[in-house]
C-alpha positions in Angstrom: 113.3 94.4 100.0 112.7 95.7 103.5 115.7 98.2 103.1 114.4 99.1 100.2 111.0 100.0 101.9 112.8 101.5 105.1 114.9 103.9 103.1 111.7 106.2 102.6 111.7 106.1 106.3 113.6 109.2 106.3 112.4 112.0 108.9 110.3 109.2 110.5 113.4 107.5 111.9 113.3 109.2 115.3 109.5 108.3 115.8 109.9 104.5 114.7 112.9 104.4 117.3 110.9 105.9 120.4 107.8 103.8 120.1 109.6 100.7 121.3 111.7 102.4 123.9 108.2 104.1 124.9 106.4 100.4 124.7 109.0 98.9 126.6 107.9 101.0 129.2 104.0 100.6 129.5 104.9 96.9 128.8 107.2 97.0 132.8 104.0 99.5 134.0 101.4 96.6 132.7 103.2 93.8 134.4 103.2 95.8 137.7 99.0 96.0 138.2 99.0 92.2 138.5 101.7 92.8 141.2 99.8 95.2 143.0 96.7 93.8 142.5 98.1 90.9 144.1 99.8 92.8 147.6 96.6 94.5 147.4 94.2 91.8 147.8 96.5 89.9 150.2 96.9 93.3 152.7 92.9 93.1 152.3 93.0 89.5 152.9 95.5 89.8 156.3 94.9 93.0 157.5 91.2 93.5 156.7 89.8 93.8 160.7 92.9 97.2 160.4 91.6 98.8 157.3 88.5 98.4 159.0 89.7 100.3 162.2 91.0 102.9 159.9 94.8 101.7 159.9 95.1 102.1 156.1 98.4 103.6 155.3 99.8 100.6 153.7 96.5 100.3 151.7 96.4 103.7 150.6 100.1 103.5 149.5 99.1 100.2 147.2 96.1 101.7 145.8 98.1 105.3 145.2 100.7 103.1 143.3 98.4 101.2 141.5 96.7 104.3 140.1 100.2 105.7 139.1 101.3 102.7 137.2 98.0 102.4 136.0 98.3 106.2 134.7 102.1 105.8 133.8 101.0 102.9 131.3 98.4 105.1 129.8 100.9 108.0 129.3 103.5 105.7 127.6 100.7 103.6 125.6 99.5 106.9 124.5 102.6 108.1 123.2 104.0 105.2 121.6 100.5 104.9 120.0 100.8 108.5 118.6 104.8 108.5 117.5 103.6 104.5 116.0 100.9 106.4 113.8 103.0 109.4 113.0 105.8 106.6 112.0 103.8 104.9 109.8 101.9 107.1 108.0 104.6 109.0 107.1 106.5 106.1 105.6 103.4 105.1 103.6 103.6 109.1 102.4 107.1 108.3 101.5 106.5 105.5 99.7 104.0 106.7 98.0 105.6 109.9 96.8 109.2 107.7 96.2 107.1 105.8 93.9 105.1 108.5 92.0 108.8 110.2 91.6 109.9 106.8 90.1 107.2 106.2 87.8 108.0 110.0 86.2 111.2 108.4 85.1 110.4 105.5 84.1 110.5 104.9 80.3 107.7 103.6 77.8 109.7 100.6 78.3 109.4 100.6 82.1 105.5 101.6 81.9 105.0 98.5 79.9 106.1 96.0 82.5 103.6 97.2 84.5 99.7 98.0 83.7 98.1 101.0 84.8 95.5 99.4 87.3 98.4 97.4 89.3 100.4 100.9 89.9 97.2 102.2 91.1 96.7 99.0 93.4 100.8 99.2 94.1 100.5 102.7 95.4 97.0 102.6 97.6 96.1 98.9 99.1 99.7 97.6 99.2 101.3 101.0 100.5 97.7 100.5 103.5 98.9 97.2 104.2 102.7 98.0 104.6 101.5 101.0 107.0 99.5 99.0 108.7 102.3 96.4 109.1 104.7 98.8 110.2 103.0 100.5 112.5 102.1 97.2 114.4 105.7 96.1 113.7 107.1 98.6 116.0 104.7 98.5 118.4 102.8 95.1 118.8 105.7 93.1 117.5 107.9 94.7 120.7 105.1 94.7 122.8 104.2 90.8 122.3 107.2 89.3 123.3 108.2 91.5 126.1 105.0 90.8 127.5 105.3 87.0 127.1 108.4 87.2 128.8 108.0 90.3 131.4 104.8 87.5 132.8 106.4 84.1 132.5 109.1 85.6 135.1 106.7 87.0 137.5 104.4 83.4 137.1 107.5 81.8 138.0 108.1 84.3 140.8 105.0 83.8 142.4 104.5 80.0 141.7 106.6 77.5 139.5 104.3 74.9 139.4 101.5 76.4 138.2 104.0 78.6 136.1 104.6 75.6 134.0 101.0 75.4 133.3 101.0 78.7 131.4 104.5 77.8 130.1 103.3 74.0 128.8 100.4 75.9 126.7 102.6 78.2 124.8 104.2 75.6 122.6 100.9 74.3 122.0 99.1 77.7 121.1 102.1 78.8 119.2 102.1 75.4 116.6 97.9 75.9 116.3 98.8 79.9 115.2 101.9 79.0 113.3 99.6 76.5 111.5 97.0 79.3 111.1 99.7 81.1 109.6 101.0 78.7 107.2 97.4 77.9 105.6 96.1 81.6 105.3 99.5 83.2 104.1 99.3 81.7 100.4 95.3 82.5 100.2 96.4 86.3 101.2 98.9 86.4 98.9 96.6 85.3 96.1 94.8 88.3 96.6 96.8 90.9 95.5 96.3 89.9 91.7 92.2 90.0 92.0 93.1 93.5 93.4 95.0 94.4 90.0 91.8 92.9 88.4 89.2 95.0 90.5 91.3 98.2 89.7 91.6 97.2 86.4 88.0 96.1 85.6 86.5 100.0 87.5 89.1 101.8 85.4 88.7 100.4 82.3 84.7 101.2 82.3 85.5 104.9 83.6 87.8 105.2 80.7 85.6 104.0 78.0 81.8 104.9 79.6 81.0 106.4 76.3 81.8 103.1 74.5 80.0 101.4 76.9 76.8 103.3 76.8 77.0 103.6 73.0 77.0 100.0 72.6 75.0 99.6 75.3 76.8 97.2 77.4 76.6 98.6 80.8 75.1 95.0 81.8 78.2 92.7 81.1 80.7 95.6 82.6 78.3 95.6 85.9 79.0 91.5 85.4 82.7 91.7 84.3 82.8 94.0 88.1 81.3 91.6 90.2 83.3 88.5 89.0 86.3 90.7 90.1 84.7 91.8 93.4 83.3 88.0 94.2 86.7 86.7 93.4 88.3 89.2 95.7 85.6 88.8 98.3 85.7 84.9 98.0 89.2 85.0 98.9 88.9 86.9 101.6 86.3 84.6 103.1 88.1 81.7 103.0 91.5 83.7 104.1 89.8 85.3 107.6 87.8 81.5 108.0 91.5 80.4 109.0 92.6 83.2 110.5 89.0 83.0 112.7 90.6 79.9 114.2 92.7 82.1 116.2 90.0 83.4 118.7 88.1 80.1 119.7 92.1 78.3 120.2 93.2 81.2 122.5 89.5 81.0 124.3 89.9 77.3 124.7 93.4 77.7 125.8 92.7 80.8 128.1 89.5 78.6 129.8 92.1 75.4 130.1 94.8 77.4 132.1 92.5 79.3 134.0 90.7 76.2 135.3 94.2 74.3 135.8 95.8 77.3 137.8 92.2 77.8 139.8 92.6 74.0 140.9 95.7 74.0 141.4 96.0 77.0 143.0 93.2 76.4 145.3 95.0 73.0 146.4 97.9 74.7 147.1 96.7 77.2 149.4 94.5 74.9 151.2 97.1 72.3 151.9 99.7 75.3 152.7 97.0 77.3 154.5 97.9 80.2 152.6 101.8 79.7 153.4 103.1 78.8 150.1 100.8 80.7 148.2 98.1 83.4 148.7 95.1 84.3 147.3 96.1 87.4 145.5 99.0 85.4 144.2 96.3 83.2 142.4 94.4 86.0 141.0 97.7 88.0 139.8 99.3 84.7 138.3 96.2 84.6 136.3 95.8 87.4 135.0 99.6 87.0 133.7 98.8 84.0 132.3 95.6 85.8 130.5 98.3 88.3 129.5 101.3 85.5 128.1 98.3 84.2 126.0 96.9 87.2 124.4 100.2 88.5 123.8 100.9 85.6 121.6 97.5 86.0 119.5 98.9 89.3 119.0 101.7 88.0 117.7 100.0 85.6 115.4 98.0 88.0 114.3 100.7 90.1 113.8 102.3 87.6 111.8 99.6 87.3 109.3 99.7 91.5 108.9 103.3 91.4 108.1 103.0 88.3 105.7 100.6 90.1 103.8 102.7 93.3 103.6 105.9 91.5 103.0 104.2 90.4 99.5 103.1 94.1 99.2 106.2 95.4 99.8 107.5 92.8 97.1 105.3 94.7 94.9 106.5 98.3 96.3 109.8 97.6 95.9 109.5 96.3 92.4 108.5 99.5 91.4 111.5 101.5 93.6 114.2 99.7 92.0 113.2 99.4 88.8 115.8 101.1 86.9 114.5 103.6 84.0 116.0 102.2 80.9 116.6 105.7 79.5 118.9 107.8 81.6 121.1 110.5 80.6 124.5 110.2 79.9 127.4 111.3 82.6 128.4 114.6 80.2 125.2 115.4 78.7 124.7 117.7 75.6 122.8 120.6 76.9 122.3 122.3 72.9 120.6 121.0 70.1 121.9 123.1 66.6 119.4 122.8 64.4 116.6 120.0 62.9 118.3 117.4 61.4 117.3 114.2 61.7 119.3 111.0 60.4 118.6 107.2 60.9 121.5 104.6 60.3 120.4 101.2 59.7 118.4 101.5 62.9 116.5 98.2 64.0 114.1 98.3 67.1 111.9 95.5 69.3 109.7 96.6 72.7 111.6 93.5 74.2 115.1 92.2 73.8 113.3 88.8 74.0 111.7 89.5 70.7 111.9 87.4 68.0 111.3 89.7 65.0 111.9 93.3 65.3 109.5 96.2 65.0 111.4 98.6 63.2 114.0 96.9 60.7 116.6 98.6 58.9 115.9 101.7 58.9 118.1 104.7 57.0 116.7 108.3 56.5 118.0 111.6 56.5 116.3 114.9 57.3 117.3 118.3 57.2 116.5 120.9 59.9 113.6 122.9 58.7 112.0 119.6 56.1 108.1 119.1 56.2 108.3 115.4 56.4 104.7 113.4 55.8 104.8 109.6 57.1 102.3 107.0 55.9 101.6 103.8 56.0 99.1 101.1 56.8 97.7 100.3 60.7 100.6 98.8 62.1 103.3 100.1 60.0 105.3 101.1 63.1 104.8 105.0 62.0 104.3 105.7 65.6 106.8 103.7 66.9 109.3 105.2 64.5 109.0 108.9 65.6 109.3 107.9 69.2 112.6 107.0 68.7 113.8 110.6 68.2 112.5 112.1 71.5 114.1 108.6 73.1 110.4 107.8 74.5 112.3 104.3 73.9 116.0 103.5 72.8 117.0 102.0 69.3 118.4 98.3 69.3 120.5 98.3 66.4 122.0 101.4 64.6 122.2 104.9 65.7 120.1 107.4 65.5 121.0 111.5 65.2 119.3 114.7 66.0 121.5 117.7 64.8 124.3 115.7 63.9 125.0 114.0 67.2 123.8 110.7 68.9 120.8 111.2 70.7 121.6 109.4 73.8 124.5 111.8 74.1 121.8 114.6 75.1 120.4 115.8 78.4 116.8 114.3 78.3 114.9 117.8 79.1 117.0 119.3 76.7 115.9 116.7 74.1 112.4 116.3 74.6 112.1 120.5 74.3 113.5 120.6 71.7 111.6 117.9 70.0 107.9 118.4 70.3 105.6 115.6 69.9 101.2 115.9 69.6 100.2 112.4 70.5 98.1 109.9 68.4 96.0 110.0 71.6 95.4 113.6 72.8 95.6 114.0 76.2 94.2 117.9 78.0 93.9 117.9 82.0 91.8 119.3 84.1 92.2 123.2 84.6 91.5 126.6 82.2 93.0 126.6 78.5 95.8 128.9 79.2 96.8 126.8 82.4 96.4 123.7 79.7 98.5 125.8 76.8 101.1 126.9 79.3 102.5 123.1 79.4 104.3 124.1 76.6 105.9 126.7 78.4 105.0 127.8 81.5 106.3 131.4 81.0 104.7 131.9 78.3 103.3 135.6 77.5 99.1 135.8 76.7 100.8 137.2 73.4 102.6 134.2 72.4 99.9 131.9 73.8 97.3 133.3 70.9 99.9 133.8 68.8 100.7 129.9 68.8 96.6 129.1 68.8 96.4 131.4 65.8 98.8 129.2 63.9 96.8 126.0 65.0 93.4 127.5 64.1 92.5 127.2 67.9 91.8 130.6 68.2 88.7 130.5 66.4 86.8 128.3 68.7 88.4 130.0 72.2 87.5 133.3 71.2 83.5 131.9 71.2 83.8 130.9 75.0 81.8 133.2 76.8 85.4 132.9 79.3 88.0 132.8 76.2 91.0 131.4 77.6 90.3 130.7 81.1 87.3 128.4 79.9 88.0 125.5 82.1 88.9 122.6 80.8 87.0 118.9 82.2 89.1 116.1 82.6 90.3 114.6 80.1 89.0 117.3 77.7 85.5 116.1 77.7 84.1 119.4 77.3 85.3 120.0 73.9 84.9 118.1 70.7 88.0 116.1 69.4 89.1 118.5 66.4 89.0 121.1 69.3 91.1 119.2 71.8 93.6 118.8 68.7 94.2 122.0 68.0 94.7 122.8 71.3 97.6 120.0 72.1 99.0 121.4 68.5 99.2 125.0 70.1 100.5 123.6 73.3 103.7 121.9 71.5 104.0 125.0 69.4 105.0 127.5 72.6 107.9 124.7 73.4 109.4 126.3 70.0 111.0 123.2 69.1 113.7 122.3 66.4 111.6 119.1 65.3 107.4 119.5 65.8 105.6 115.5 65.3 102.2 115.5 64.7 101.5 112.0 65.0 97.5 111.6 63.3 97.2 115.1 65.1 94.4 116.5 62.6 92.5 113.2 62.2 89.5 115.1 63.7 89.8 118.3 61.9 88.0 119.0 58.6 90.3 119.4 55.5 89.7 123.4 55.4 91.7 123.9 59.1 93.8 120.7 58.0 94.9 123.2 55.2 95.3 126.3 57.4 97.4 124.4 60.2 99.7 123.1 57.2 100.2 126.7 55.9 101.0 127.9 59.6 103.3 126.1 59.7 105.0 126.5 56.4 104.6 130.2 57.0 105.5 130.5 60.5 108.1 127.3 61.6 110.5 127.5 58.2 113.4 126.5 60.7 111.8 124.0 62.6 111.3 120.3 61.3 108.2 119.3 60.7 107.2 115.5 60.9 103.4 114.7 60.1 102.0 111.1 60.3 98.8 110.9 58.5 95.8 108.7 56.8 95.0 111.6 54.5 97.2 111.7 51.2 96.0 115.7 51.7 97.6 115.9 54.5 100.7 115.6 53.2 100.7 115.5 49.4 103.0 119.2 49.9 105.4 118.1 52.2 109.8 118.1 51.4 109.5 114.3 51.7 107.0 111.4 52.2 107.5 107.7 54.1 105.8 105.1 53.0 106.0 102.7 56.1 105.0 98.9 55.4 105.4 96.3 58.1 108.1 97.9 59.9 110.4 98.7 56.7 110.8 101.9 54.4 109.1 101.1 51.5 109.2 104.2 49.9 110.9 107.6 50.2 110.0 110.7 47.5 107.9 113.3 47.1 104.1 113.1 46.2 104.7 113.0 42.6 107.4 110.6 43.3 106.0 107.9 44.6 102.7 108.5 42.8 105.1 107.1 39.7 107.0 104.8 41.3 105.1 103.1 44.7 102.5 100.8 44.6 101.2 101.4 48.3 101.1 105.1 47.6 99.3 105.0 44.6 96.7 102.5 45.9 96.5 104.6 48.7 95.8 107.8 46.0 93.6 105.9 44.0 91.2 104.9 47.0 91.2 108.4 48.1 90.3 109.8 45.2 87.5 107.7 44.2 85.8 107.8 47.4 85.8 112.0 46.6 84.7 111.0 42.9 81.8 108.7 44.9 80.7 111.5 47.4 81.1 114.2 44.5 
């Protein structure tokens, strides 16, 4: 996992490896002011009646020293802070970018194992916590140790009995942490799911506000959102009441050794008469003491940070080496002839765990330039069936041809141009309608661009926009109605000119009238291209080369409209419902 994470390290390498070199550094410079300190207060102590006579040249070189190291450390601190921060972020902007790059790639298949709100939560919280982690990785996690060592040598230099004062209390302070540790890392890691939830719960009512104020249920989302944000805050309360242990243990401890090493000291220099050890030797081998013990709540701390990122950057890493499940093949076909289309006993489940299979048995064959309608009841696996052909997922059994050739034997680009698809869900994105139409092809001429909403009737409603074509388009399209935002994604797949155009429920929204128009654009305009049109409305498709009937996964029927009027039960139920609801409304 961690080489995983530190391969999006990249141009940050050099930073990451000078911040510990430049900590290593103001670690020595930091372990030199109690030094100095100490030779300072002893040539105060000893020579105080000469400093006072004006004989300060040995005075004046400890205090110029002290400020140097003292200014030394804050250089080095400084810098290690700045190339720490510069390290970090920019492999939290890796990560984040390595993952957005991934998730492009990814299949349906691959989108499915993971929901939309923990990607979100994958590529914000987790990616903070890592940075964080890293960042006090390479700096603290140096810096710690060194200092716990660099001060247990210089408390031994300048006293070993009281030394082992310091020493005894670091075993002691490190179990009490480690404890600490042990009790709050599962409650942290707990967390990361009620973070998935919180996303989940705030996207779900941004995505559906209109539902929600239609029905009026604003009341149980605002509930449903602070269950998720008590939970989350809950564990975080009783996460930081262990980890809060950590400051009274190191107080306590700090008060201990600095009362043992004052006694202790104080004996020593009394019964020695300053001879074995001095008064600034006290003062200095406390303050290193004071630094060996908050060096190692650093590290416990520390410890905690990098627990918490090491199951974020589980959670990161998931996503980096998940492989897509559609790639292209080593000698991809870059040319797709013509139209075709042809199914040979294909079989299909989202899961190879599965018991029963989506699609089951399926044989059809299409020629280039067909209108093709497809229906079926809710559930039928219409969808499912057409997203076969532009691969948005792999066949399990069978094979499946476009043009005459395998489909997994094509370049993916190539194949997914060339096979146009209008979503059941129509998706538009924030910008003007050109900038929105030129998805389809981003080259495209103003020429072909009304050209192509001519032939999906969007023309009609552009042309009304006081700005025409660079009417901008809100979010999600929520500044046009839903025929509108139909037409539009129509228009869009038409300037791909593909060899096989889906429109998948496309004209649910439209009234029969522009139904009929789009349908005779097409006939008119796309005789070479396949046309395959998944519909509710026997209208719809009552012209087309060749109707579906999809049931439960299966072909039930293949004909044309007078076909399986004679000869399908669904279909003719389907016909008869239709038509006395018009003999009702008539």
């Amino acid at each position: 996992m961690i080489k995983v994470l530190l391969k999006s390290l990249r141009e940050y390498k050099k930073a990451s490896i000078l911040t510990p070199i430049l900590i290593f550094f103001e670690v020595v410079c930091e372990v030199s002011v109690p030094f100095l300190t100490q030779e300072l207060i002893n040539e105060m102590q000893n020579h105080g009646s000469d400093i006072a006579n004006g004989n300060i040249k040995n005075f004046v070189l400890i205090c110029s020293a002290l400020i140097i190291v003292a200014m030394l450390a804050l250089i080095f601190g400084f810098l290690s802070a700045k190339f720490a921060a510069e390290a970090a972020s920019g492999l939290a902007k890796n990560l984040r970018k390595d993952m957005y790059y991934k998730i492009q790639e990814f299949s349906f298949e691959n989108i499915d194992k993971f929901s939309a709100s923990s990607l979100v939560t994958r590529m914000t919280t987790d990616v903070a916590n890592v940075q964080m982690a890293y960042g006090m990785v390479i700096r603290s996690l140096v810096r710690s140790p060194l200092m716990v060592i660099f001060s247990a040598v210089m408390c031994f230099a300048i006293n070993t009995y009281l030394a082992l004062i310091y020493v005894a209390l670091i075993p002691i302070v490190a179990i009490l942490f480690a404890l600490i540790i042990k009790f709050a890392m599962p409650v942290f890691t707990k967390l990361f799911p009620k973070y998935d939830a919180l996303n989940e719960s705030v996207q779900e009512n941004i995505n559906g506000i209109r539902v929600v104020k239609n029905y009026v249920r604003e009341d149980f989302e605002i509930k449903k959102f602070n269950k998720a944000s008590s939970d989350l805050k809950n564990g975080f309360i009783k996460a930081e009441r262990i980890v809060a242990l950590q400051t009274p243990i190191l107080q306590f401890a700090i008060n201990i050794a600095v009362f043992a090493s004052s006694i202790g000291g104080a004996i020593i220099i009394t019964r020695s008469n300053g001879n074995a050890m001095e008064l600034g030797g006290l003062q200095a081998l406390i303050s290193y003491g004071i630094q060996i013990l908050m060096a190692l709540m650093f590290l416990s701390f520390i410890t905690v940070m990098i627990s918490m990122a090491y199951a974020a950057g589980k959670r990161i890493a998931e996503v980096l080496v998940e492989e897509p499940t559609i790639k292209n093949p080593e000698n991809p076909i870059y040319e797709i002839k013509d139209g075709s289309i042809e199914f040979n006993n294909v079989s299909f489940k989202y899961s190879s765990n599965a018991e029963l299979d989506v699609l089951s048995n399926i044989n059809l064959k299409i020629e280039s330039g067909m209108t093709v309608g497809i229906i079926g009841a809710t559930g039928s696996s219409k969808t499912t069936l057409v997203n076969l052909i532009s691969r948005l997922y792999d066949v399990t059994e069978g094979e499946l041809k476009v043009a005459g050739i395998n489909v997994k034997e094509y370049d993916l680009k190539t194949l997914r141009d060339q096979v146009s698809v209008v979503l059941q869900k129509n998706v538009l994105f924030s910008g003007t309608i050109i900038e929105n139409l030129r998805w389809g092809s981003k080259d495209a001429s103003i020429d072909e661009i009304k050209h192509a909403c001519k032939i999906a009737c969007a023309d009609e409603f552009i042309e009304t926009f006081p700005d025409g074509y660079d009417t901008y388009i809100e979010q999600g399209g929520t500044n046009v109605s839903g025929g509108q935002k139909q037409r539009l994604c129509i228009a869009r797949a038409l300037l791909k000119k593909p060899k096989i155009i889906i429109l998948d429920d496309s004209t649910s929204a439209v009234d029969t009238k522009t139904d009929s128009l789009i349908r005779k654009g097409f006939k008119n305009e796309l005789a070479d291209t396949t046309k395959i049109i998944i519909a509710q409305r026997l209208t719809s498709i009552e012209n087309a080369d060749l109707v579906i009937v999809m049931d439960g996964g299966t072909i039930n029927g293949i004909g044309t409209n007078e076909e399986l009027l004679k000869n399908n039960l669904i279909y003719q139920e389907v016909y008869n419902i239709q038509n006395n609801i018009k003999e009702v409304g008539a």
